[in-house]
N, CA, C and O atoms as a Maestro MAE file, in Angstrom:
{
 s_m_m2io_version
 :::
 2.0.0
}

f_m_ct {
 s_m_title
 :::
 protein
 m_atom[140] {
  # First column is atom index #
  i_m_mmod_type
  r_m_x_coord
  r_m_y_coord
  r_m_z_coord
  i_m_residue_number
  s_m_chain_name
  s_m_pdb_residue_name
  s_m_pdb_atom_name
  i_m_atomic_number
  :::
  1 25 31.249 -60.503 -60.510 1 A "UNK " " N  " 7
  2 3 30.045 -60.111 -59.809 1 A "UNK " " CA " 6
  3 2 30.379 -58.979 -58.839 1 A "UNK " " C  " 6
  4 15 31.323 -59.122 -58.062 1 A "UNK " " O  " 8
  5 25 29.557 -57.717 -58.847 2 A "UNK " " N  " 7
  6 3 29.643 -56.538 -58.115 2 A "UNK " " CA " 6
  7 2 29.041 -56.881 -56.536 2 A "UNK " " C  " 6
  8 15 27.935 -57.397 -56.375 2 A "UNK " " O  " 8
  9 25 29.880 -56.539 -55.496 3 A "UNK " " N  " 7
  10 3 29.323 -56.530 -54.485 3 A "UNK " " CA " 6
  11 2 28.417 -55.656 -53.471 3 A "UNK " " C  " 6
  12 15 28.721 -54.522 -53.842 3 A "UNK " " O  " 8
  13 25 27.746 -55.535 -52.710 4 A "UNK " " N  " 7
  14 3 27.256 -54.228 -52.291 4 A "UNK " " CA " 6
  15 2 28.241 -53.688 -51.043 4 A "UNK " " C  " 6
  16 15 29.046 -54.405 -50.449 4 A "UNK " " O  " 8
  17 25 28.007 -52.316 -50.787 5 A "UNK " " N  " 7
  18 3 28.739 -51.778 -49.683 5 A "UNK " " CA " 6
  19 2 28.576 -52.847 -48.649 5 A "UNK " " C  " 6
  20 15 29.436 -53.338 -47.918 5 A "UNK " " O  " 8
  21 25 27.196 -53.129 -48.745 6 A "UNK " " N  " 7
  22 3 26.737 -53.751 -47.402 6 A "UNK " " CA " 6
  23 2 27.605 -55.100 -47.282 6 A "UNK " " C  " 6
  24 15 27.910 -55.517 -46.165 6 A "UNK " " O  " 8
  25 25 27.961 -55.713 -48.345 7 A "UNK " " N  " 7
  26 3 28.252 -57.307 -48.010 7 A "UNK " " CA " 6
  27 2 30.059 -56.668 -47.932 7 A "UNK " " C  " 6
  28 15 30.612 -56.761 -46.836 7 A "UNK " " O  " 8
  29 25 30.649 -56.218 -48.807 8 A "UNK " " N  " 7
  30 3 32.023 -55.352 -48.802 8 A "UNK " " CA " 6
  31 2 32.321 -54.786 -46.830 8 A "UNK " " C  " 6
  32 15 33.443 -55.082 -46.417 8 A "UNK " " O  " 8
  33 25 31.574 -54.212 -46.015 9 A "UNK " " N  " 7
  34 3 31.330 -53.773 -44.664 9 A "UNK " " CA " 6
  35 2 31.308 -55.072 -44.209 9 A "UNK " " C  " 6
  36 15 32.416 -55.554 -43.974 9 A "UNK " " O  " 8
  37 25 30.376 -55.747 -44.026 10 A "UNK " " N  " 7
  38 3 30.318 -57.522 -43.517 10 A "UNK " " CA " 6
  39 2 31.689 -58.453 -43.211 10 A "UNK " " C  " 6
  40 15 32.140 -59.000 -42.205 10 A "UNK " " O  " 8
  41 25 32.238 -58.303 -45.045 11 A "UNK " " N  " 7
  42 3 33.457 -59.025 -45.164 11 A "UNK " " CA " 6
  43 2 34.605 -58.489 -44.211 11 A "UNK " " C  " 6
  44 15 35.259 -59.185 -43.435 11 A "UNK " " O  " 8
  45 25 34.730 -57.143 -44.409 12 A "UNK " " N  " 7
  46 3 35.577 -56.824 -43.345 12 A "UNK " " CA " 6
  47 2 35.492 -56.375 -41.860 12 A "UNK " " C  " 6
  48 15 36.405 -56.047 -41.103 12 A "UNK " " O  " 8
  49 25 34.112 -56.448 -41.639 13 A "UNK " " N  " 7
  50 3 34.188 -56.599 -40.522 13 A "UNK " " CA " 6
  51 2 34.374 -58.002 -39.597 13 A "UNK " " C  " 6
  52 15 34.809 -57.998 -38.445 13 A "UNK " " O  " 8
  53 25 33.937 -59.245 -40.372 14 A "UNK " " N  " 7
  54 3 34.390 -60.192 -40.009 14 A "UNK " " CA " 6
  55 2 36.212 -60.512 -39.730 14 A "UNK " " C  " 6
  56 15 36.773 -61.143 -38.834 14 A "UNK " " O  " 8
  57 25 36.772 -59.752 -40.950 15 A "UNK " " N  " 7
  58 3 38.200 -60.056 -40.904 15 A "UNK " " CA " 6
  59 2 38.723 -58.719 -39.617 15 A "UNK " " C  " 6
  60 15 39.934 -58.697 -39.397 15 A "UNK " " O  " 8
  61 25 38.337 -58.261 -39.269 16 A "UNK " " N  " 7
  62 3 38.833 -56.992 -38.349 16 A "UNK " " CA " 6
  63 2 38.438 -57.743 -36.726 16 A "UNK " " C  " 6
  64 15 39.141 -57.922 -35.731 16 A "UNK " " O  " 8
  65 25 36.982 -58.060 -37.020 17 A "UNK " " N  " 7
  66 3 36.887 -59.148 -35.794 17 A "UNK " " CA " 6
  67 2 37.287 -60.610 -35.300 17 A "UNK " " C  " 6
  68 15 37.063 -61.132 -34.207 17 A "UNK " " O  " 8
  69 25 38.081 -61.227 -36.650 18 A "UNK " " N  " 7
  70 3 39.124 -62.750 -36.322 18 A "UNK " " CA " 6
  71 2 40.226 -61.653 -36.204 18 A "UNK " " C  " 6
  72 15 40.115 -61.271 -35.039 18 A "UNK " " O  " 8
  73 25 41.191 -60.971 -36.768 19 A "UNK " " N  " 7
  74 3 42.263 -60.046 -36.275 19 A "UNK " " CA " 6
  75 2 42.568 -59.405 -34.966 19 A "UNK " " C  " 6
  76 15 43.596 -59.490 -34.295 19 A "UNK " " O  " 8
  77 25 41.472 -58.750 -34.738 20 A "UNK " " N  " 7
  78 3 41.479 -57.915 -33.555 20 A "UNK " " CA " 6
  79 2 40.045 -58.185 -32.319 20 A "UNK " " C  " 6
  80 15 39.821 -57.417 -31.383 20 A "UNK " " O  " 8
  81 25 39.472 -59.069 -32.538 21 A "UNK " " N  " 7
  82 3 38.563 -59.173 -31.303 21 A "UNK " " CA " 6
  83 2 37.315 -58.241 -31.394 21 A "UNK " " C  " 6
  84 15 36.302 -58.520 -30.752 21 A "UNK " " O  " 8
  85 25 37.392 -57.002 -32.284 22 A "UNK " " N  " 7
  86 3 36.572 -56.051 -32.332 22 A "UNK " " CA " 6
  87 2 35.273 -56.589 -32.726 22 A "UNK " " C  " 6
  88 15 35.185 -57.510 -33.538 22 A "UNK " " O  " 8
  89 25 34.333 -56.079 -32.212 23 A "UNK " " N  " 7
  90 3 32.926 -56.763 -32.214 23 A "UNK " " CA " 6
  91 2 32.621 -56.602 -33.961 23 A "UNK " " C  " 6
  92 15 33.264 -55.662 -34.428 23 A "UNK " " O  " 8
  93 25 31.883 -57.244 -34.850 24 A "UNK " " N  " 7
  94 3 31.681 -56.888 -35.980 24 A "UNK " " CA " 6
  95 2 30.708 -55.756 -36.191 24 A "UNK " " C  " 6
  96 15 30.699 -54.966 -37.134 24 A "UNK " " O  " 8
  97 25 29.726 -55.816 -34.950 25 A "UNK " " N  " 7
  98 3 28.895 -54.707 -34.905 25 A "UNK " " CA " 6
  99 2 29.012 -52.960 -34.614 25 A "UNK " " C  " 6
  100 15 28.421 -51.880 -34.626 25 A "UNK " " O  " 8
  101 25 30.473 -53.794 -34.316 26 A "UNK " " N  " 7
  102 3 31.124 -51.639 -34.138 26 A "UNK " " CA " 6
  103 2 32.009 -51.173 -35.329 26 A "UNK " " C  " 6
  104 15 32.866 -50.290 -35.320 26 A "UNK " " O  " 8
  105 25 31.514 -52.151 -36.593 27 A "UNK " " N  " 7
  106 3 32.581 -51.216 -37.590 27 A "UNK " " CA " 6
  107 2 31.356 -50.869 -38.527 27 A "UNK " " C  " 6
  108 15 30.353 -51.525 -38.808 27 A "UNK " " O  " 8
  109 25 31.671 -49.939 -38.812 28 A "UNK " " N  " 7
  110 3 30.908 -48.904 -39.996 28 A "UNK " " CA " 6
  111 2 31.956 -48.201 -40.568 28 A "UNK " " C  " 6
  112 15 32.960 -47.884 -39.930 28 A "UNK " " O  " 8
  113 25 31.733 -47.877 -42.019 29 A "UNK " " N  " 7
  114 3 31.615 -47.094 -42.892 29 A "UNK " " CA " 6
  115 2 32.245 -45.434 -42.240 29 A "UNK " " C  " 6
  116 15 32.827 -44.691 -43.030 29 A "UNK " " O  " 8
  117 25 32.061 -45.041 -40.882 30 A "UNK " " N  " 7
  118 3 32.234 -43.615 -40.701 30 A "UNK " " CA " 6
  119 2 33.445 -43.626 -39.663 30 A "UNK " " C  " 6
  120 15 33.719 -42.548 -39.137 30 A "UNK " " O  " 8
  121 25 34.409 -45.076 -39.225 31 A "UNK " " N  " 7
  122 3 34.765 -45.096 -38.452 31 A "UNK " " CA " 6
  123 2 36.019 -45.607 -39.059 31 A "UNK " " C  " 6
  124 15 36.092 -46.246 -40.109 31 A "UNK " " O  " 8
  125 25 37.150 -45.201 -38.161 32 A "UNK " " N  " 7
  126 3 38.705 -45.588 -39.059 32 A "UNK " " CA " 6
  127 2 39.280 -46.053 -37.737 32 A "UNK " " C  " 6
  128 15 38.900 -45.890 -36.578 32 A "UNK " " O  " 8
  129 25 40.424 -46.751 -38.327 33 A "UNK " " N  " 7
  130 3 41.281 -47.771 -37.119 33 A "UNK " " CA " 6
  131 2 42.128 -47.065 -35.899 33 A "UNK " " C  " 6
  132 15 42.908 -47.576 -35.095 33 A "UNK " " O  " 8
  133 25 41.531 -45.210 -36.108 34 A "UNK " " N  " 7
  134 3 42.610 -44.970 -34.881 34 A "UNK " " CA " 6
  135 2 41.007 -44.167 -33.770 34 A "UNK " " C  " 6
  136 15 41.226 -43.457 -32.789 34 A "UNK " " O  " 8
  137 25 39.512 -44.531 -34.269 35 A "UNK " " N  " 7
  138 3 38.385 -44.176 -33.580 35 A "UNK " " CA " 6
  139 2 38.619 -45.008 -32.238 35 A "UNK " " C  " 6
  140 15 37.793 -44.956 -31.327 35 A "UNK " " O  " 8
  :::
 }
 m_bond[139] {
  # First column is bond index #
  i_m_from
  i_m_to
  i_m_order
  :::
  1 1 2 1
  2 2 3 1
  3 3 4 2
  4 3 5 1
  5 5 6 1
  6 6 7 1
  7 7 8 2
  8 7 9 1
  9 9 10 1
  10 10 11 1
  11 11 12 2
  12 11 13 1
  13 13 14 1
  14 14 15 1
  15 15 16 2
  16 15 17 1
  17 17 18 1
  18 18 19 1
  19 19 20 2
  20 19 21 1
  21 21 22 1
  22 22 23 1
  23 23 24 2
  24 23 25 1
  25 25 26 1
  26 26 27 1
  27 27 28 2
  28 27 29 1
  29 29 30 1
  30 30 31 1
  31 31 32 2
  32 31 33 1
  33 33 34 1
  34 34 35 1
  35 35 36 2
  36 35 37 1
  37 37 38 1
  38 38 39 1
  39 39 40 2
  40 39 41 1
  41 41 42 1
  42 42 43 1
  43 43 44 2
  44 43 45 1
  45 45 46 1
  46 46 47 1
  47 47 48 2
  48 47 49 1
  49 49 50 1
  50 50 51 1
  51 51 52 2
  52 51 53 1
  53 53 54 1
  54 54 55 1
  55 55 56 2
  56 55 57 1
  57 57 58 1
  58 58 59 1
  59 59 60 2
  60 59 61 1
  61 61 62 1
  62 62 63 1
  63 63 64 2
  64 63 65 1
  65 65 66 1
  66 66 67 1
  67 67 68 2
  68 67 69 1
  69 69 70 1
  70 70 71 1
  71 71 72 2
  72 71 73 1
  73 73 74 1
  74 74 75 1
  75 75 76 2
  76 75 77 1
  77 77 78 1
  78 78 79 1
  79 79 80 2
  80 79 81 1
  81 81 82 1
  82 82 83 1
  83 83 84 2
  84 83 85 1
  85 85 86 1
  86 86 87 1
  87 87 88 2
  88 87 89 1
  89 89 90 1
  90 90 91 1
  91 91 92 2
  92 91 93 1
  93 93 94 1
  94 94 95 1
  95 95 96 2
  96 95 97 1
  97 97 98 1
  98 98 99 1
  99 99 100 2
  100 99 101 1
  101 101 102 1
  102 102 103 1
  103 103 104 2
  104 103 105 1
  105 105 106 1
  106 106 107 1
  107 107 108 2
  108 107 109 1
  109 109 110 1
  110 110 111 1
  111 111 112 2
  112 111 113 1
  113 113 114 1
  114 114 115 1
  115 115 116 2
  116 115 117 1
  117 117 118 1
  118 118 119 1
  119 119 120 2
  120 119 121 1
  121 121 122 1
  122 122 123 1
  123 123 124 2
  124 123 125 1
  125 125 126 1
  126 126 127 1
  127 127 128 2
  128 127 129 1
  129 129 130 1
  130 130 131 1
  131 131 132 2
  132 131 133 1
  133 133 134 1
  134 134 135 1
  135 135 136 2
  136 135 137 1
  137 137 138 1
  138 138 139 1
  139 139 140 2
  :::
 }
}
């Protein structure tokens, strides 16, 4: 089953926010780990 960007963005923003504390709402698509 194909996922969308949108749920693919979700997934890792959840894992970036149990990792690093980072809010899930500040990762997008236009932004890289040294923003």
């Amino acid at each position: 089953m194909a996922h969308t960007t949108e749920e693919v963005l979700a997934g890792l923003a959840e894992l970036i926010n149990d990792e690093t504390g980072i809010s899930a709402d500040q990762v997008s698509l236009e932004k890289s780990f040294t923003d």
